[in-house]
C-alpha atoms as a printed R data frame, in Angstrom:
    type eleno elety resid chain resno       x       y       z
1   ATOM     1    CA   UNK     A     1 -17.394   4.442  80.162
2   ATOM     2    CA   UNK     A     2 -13.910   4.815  78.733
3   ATOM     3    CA   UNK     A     3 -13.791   1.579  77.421
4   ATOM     4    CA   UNK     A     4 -17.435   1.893  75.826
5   ATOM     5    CA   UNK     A     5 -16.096   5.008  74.150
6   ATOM     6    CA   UNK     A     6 -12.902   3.259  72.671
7   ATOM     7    CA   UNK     A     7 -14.887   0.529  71.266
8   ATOM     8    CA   UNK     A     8 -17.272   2.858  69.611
9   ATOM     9    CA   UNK     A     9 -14.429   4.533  68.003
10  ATOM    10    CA   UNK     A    10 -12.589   1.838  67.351
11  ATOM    11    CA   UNK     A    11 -15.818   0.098  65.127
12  ATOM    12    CA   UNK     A    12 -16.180   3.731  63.767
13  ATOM    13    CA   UNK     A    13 -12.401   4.112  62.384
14  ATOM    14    CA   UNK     A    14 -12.935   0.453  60.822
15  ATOM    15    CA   UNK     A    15 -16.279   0.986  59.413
16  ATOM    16    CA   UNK     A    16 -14.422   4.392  57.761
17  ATOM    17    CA   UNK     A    17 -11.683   2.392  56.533
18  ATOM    18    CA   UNK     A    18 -13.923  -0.193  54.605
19  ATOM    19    CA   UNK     A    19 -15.855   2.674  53.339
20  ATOM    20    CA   UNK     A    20 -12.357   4.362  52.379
21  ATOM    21    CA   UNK     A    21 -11.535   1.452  50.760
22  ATOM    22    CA   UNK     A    22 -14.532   0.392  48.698
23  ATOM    23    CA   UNK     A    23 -14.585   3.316  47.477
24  ATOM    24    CA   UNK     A    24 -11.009   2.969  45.823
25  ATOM    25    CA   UNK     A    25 -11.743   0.071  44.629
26  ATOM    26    CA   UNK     A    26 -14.889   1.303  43.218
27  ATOM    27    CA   UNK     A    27 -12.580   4.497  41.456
28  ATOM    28    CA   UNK     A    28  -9.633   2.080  40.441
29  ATOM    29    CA   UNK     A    29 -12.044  -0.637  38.628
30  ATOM    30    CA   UNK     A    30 -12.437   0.271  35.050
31  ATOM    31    CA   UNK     A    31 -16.242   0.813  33.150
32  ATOM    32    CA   UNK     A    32 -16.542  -0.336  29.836
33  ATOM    33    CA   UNK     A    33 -15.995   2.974  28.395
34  ATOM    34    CA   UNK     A    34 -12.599   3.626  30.419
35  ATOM    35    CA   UNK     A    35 -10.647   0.762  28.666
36  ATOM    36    CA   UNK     A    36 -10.361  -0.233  25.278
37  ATOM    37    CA   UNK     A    37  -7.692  -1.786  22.635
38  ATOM    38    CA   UNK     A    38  -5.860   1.299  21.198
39  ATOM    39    CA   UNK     A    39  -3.920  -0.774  18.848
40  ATOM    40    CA   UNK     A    40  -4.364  -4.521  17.506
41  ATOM    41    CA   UNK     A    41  -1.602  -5.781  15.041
42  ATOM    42    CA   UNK     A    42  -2.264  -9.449  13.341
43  ATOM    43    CA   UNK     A    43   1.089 -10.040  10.993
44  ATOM    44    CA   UNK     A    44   0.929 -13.259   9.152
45  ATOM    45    CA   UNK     A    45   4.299 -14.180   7.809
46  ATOM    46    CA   UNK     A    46   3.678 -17.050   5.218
47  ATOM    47    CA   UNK     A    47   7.152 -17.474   5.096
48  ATOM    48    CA   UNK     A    48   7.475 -19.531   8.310
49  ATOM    49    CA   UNK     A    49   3.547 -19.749   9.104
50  ATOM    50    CA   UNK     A    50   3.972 -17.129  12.180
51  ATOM    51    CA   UNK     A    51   1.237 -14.912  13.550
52  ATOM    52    CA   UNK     A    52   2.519 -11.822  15.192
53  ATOM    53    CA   UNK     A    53  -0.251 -10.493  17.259
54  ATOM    54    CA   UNK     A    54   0.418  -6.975  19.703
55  ATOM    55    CA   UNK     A    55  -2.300  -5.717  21.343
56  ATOM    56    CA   UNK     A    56  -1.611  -2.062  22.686
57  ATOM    57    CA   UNK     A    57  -4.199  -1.221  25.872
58  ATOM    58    CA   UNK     A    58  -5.116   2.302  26.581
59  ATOM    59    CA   UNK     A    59  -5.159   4.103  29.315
60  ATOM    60    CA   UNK     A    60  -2.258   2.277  30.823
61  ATOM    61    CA   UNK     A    61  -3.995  -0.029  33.654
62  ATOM    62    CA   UNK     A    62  -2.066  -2.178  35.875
63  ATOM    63    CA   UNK     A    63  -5.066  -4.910  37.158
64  ATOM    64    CA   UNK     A    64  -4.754  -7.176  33.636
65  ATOM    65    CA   UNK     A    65  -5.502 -10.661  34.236
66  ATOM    66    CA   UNK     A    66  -4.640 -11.986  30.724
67  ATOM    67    CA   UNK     A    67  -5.132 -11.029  26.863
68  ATOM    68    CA   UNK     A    68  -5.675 -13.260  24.168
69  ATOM    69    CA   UNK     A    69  -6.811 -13.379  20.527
70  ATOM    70    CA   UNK     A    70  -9.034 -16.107  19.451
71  ATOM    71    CA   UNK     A    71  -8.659 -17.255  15.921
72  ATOM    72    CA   UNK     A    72 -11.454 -18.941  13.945
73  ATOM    73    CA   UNK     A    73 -12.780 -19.679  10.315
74  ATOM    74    CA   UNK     A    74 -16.542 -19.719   9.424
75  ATOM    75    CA   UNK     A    75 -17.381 -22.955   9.111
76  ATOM    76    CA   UNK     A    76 -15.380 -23.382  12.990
77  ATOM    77    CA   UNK     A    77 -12.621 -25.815  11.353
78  ATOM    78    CA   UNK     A    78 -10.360 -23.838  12.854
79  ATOM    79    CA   UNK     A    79 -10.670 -22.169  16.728
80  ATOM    80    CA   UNK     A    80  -7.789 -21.285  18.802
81  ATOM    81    CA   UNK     A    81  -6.737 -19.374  21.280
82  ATOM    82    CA   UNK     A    82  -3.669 -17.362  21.901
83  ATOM    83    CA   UNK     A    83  -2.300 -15.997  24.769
84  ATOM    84    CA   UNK     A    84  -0.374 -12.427  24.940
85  ATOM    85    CA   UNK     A    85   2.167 -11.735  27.505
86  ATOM    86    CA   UNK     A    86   4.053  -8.423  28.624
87  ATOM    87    CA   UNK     A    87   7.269  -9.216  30.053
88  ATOM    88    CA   UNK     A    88   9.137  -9.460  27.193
89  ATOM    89    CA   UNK     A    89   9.171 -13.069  25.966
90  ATOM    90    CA   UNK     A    90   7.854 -15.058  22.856
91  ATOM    91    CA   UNK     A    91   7.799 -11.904  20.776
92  ATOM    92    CA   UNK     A    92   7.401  -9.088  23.145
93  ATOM    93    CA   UNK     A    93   9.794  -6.427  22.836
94  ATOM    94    CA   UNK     A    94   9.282  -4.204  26.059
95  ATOM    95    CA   UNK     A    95   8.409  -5.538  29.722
96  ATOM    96    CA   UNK     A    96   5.801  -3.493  31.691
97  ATOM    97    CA   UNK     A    97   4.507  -1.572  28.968
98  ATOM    98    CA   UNK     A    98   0.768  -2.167  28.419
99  ATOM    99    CA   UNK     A    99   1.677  -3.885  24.610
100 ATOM   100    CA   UNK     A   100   1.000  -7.221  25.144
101 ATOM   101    CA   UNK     A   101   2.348  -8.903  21.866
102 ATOM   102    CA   UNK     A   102   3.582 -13.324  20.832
103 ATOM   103    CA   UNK     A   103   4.511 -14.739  18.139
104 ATOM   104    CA   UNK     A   104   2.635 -18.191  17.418
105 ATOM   105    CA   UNK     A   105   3.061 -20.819  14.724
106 ATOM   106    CA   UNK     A   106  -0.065 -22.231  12.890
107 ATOM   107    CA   UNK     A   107  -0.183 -22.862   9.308
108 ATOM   108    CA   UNK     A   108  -3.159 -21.721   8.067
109 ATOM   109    CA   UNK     A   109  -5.182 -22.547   4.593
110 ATOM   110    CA   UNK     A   110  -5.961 -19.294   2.264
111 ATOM   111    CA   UNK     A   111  -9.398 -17.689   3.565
112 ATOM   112    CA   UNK     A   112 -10.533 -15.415   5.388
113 ATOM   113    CA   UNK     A   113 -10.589 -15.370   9.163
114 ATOM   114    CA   UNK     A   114 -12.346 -13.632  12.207
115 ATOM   115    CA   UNK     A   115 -10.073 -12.667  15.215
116 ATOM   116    CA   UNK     A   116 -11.062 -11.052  18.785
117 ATOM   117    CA   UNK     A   117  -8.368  -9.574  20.877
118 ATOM   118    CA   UNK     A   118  -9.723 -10.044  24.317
119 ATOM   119    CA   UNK     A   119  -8.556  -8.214  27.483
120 ATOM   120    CA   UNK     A   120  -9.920  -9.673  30.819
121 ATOM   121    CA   UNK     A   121  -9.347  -7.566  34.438
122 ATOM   122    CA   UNK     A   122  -8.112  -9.381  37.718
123 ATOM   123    CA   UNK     A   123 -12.424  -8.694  38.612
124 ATOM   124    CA   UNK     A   124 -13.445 -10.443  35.205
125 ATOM   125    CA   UNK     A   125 -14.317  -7.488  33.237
126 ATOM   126    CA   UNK     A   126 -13.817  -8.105  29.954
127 ATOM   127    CA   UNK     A   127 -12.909  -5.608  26.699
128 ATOM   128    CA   UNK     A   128 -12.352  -6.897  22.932
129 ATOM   129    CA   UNK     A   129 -11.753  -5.909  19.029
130 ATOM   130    CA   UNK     A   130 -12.627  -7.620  16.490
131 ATOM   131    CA   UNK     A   131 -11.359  -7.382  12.868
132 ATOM   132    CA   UNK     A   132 -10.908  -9.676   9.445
133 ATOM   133    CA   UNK     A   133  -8.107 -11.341   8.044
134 ATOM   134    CA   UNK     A   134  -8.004 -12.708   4.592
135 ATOM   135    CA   UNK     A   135  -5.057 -14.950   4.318
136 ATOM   136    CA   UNK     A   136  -4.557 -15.291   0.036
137 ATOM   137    CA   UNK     A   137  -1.586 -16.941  -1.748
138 ATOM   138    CA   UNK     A   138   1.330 -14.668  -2.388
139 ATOM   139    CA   UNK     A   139   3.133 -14.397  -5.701
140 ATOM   140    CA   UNK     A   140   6.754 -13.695  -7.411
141 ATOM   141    CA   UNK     A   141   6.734 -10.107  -9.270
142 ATOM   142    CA   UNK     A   142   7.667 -11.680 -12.487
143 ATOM   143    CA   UNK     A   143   9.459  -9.616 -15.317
144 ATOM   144    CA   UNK     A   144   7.098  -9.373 -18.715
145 ATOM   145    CA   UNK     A   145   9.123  -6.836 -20.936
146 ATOM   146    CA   UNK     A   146  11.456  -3.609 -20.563
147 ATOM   147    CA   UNK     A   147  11.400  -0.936 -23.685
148 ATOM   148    CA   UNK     A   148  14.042   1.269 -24.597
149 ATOM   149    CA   UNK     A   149  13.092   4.704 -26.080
150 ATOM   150    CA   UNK     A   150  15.328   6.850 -27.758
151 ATOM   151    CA   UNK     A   151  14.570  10.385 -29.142
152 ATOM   152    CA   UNK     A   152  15.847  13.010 -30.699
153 ATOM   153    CA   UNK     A   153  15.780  16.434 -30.145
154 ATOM   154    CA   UNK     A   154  13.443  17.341 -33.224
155 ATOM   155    CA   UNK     A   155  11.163  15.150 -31.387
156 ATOM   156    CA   UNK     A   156  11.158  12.035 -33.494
157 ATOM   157    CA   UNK     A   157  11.975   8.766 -31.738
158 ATOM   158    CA   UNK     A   158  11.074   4.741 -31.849
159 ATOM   159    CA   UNK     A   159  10.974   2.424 -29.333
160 ATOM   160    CA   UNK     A   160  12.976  -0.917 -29.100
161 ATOM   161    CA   UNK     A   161  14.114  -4.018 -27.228
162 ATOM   162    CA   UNK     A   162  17.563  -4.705 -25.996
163 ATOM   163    CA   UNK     A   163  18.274  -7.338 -29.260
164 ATOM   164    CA   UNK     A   164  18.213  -3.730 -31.114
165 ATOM   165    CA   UNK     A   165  21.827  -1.661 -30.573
166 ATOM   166    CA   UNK     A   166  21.466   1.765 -29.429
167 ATOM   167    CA   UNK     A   167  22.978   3.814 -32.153
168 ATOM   168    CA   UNK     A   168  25.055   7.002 -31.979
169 ATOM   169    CA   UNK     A   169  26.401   9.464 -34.469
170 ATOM   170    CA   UNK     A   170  28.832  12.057 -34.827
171 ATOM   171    CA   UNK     A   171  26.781  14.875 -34.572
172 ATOM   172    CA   UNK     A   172  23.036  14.506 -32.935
173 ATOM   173    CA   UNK     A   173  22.376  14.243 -29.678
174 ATOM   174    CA   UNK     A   174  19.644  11.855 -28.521
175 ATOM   175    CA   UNK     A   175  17.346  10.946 -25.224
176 ATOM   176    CA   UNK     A   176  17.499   7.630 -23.506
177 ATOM   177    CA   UNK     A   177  13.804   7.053 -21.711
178 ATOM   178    CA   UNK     A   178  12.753   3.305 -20.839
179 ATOM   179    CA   UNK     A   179   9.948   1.182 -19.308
180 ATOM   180    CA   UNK     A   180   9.506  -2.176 -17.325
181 ATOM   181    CA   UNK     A   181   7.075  -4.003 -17.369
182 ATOM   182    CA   UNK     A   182   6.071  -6.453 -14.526
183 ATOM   183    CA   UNK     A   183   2.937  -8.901 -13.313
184 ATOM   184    CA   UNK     A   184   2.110  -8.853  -9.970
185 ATOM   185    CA   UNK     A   185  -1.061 -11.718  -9.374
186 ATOM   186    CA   UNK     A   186  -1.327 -10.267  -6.291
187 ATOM   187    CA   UNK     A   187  -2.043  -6.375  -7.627
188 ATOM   188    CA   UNK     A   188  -0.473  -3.022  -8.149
189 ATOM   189    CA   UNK     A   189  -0.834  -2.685  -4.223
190 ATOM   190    CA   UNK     A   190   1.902  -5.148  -3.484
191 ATOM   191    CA   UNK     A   191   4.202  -3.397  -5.655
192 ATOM   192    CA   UNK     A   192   5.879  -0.845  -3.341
193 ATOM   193    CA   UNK     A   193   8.638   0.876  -5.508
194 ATOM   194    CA   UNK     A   194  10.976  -0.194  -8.231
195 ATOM   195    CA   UNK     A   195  14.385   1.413  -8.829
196 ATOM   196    CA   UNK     A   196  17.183   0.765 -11.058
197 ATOM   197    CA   UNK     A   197  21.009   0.737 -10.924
198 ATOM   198    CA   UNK     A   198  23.435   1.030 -14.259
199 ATOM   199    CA   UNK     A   199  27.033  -0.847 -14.631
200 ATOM   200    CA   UNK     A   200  28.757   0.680 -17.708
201 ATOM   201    CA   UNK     A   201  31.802  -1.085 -19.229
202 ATOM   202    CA   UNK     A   202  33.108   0.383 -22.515
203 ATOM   203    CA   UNK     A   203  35.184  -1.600 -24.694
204 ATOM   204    CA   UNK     A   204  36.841   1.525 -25.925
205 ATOM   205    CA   UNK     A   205  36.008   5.088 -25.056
206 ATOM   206    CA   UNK     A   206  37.485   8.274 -26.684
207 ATOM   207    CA   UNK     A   207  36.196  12.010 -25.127
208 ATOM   208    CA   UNK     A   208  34.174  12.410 -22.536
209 ATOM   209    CA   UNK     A   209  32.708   9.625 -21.802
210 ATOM   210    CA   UNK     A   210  31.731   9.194 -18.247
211 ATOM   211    CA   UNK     A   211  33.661   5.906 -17.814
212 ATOM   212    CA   UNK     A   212  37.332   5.104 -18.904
213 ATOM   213    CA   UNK     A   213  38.156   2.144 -21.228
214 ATOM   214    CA   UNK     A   214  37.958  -0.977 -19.801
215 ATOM   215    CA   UNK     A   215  36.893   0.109 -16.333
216 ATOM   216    CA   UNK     A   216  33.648  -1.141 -15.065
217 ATOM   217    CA   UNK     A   217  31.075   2.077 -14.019
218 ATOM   218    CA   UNK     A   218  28.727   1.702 -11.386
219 ATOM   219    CA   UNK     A   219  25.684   4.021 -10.836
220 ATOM   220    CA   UNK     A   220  22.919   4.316  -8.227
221 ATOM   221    CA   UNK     A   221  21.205   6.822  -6.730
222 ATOM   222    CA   UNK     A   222  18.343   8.213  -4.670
223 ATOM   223    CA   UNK     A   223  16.873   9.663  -8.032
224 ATOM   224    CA   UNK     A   224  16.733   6.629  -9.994
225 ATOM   225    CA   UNK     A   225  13.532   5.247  -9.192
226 ATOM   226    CA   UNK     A   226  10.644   4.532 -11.524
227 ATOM   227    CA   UNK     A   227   7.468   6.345 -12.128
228 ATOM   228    CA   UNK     A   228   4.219   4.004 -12.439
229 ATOM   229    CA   UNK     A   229   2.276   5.059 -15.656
230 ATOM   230    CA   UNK     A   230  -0.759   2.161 -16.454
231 ATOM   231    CA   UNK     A   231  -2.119  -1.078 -15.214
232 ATOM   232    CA   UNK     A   232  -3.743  -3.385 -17.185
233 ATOM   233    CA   UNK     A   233  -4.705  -6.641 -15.360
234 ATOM   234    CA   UNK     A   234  -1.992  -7.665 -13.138
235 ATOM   235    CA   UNK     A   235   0.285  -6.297 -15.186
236 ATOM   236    CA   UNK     A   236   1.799  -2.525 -13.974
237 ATOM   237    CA   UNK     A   237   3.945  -0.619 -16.174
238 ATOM   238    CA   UNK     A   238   6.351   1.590 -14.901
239 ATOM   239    CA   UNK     A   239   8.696   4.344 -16.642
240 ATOM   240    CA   UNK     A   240  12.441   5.933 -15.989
241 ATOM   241    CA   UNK     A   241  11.269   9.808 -16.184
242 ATOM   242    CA   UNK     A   242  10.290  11.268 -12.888
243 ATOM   243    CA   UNK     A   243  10.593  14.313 -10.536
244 ATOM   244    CA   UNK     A   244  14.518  14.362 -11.318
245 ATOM   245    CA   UNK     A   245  15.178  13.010 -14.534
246 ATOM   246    CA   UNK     A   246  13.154  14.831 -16.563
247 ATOM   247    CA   UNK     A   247  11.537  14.375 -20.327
248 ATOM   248    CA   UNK     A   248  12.417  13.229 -22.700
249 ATOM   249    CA   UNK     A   249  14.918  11.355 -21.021
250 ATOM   250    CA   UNK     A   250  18.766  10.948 -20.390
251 ATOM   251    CA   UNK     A   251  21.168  12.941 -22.579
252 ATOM   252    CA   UNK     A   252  23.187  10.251 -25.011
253 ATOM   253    CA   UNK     A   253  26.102  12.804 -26.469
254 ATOM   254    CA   UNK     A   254  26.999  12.098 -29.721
255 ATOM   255    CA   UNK     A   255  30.526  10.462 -31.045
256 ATOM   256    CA   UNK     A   256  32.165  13.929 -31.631
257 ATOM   257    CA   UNK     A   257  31.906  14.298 -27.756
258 ATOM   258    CA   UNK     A   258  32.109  10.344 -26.485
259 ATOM   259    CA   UNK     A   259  33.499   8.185 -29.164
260 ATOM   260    CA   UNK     A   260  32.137   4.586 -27.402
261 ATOM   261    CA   UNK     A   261  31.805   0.744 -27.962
262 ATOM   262    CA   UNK     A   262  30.026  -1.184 -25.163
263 ATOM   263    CA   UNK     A   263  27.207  -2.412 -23.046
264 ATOM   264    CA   UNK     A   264  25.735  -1.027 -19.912
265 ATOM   265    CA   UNK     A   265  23.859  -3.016 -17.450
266 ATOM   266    CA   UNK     A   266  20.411  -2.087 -15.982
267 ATOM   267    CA   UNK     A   267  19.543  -3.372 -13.409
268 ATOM   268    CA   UNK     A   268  15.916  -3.284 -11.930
269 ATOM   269    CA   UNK     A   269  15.147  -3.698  -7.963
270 ATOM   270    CA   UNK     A   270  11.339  -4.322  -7.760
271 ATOM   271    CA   UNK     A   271  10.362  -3.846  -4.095
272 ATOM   272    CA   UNK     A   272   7.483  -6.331  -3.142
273 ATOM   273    CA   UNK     A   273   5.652  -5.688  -0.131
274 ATOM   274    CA   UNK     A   274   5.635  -9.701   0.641
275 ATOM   275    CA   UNK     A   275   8.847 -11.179  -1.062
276 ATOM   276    CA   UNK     A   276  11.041  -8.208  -0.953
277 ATOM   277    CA   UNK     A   277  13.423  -7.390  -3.504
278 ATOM   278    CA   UNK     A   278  13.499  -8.925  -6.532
279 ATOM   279    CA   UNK     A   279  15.886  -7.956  -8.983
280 ATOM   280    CA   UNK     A   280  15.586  -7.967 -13.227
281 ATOM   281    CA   UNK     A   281  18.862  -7.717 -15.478
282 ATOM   282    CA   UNK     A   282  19.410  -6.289 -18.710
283 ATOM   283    CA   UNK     A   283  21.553  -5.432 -21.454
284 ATOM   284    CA   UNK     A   284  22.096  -2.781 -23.662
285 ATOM   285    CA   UNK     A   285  24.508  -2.208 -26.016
286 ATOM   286    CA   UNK     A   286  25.850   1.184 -27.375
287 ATOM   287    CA   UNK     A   287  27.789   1.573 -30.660
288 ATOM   288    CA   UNK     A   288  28.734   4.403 -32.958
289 ATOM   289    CA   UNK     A   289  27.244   4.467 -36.347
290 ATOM   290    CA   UNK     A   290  29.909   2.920 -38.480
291 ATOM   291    CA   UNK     A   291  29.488  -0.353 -36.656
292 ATOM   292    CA   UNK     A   292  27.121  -3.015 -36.804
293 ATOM   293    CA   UNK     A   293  23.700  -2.860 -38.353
294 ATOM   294    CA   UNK     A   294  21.991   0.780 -37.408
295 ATOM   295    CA   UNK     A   295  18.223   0.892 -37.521
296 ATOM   296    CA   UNK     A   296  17.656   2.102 -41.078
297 ATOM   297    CA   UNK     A   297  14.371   1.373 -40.414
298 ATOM   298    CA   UNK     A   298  13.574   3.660 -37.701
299 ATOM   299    CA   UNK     A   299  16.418   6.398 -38.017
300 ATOM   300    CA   UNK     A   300  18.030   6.301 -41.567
301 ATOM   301    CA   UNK     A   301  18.303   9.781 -41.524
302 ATOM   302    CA   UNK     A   302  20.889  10.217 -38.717
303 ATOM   303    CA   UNK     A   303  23.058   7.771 -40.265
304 ATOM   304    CA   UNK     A   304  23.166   7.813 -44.217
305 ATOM   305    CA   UNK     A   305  26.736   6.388 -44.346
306 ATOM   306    CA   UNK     A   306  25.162   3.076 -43.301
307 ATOM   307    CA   UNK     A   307  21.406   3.556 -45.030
308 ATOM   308    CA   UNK     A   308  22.321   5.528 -47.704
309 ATOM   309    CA   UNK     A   309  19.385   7.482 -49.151
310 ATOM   310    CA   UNK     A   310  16.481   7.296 -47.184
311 ATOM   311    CA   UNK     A   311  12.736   6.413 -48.678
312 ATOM   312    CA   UNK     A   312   9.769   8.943 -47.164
């Protein structure tokens, strides 16, 4: 009887314990709407003709058999597989953190592409996200033109290139506004911010001039970054005034307060979201009214010793 009775139980506790346990495994096996891809990165660096692919899984679940994106073009020319990995190699950053991530070389043609991340379970189950890539030629920000503005304080002003002087005189103050100019074939979009820096170097300097004789000058800051006015094609135009340097521009004293010969240097950082930096020079030269040739054309009034009498 006693051993009857400890078999019984005995088949009983093991019968619970399978029970026990399907059920876990039942509760700790994901549904299709437990799992999913929170996060799916596909970086193509045409550079070096890398894919970065990261595929972030959410809730954090331990039973991952494998992840992979799959890689193909419609007409099925190209079809490849990649394989993810989280523990910190081949592009992974973090071990053990449910990003699985690699970096991959594969040159690819420009065209569009389909990829599927795909995350399979240790019992098969299987979860992906799909998205599109188009892969397009990148190009150079090239430099098409940068205008100088000057104005005065009545209001009147011209614009100019750097082959024309800007021109000071004894008494009237003027503004100092300019644009650039730049194609992008790629659009506006890859044009992420364009800012400026300014080297002064007066050959002579008398008053208060900012810069000493002969000493080189240079000026950057946080506020000199450009405003972006128009587009027109693939061409963007982009101007000086902005949310700190305001209109009609920045305040040229005249000779009685900086008595100055010389040129300074602008130079023009155009951020590209592809290439980076890319960087434009230019010139322009400042001189007092007595030398060289002064517009006459433009601004006769503010220098008659040069013009003479002006026509209406």
């Amino acid at each position: 009887m006693f051993n009857n009775s400890f078999f019984i139980n005995n088949k009983a506790i093991t019968l619970f314990i399978l029970l026990l346990c399907s059920c876990v495994s039942k509760i700790q096996e994901p549904s299709k709407s437990d799992i999913s891809i929170k996060n799916f990165v596909a970086d193509y660096n045409q550079l070096d003709s890398t894919y970065f692919f990261q595929v972030e899984i959410s809730p954090d679940y331990e039973n991952i058999e494998s992840v992979w994106i799959s890689l193909s073009n419609e007409d099925k020319t190209i079809d490849t597989t990649f394989f993810l990995n989280d523990s910190a190699h081949s592009g992974d950053q973090i071990m053990m953190n449910n990003t699985y991530s690699g970096i991959f070389y594969i040159p690819l043609p420009f065209m569009d592409y389909q990829l599927n991340a795909v995350i399979q379970t240790q019992s098969g189950l299987q979860f992906s996200n799909e998205k599109n890539i188009l892969i397009q030629e990148q190009f150079y920000p090239q430099l098409v033109d940068i205008i100088f503005q000057k104005k005065y304080v009545d209001g009147s002003g011209y614009e100019f290139r750097n082959n024309t002087p800007y021109f000071v005189n004894n008494e009237d103050t003027s503004y100092l506004n300019f644009q650039i100019k730049i194609k992008d074939l790629n659009g506006k979009e890859n044009i992420q911010s364009i800012r400026y820096e300014t080297v002064t170097l007066w050959n002579y300097a008398i008053g208060d001039c900012g810069c000493p004789e002969g000493q080189t000058c240079s000026f950057s800051s946080p506020t000199f970054y450009m405003t972006y006015l128009t587009s027109s094609d693939s061409t963007v135009t982009y101007e000086a005034i902005n949310n700190y340097i305001k209109e009609p521009g920045f305040l040229i004293n005249p000779t009685s307060v900086c008595d100055r010969f010389g040129v300074i240097t602008f130079s023009f950082i155009v951020f590209d979201s592809y290439f980076g930096p890319q960087t434009f020079v230019e010139e322009l030269l400042f001189s007092p009214c007595n030398e060289g040739a002064w517009n006459c054309e433009e601004d006769c009034e503010y220098c008659p010793s040069v013009c003479g009498e002006c026509s209406e």
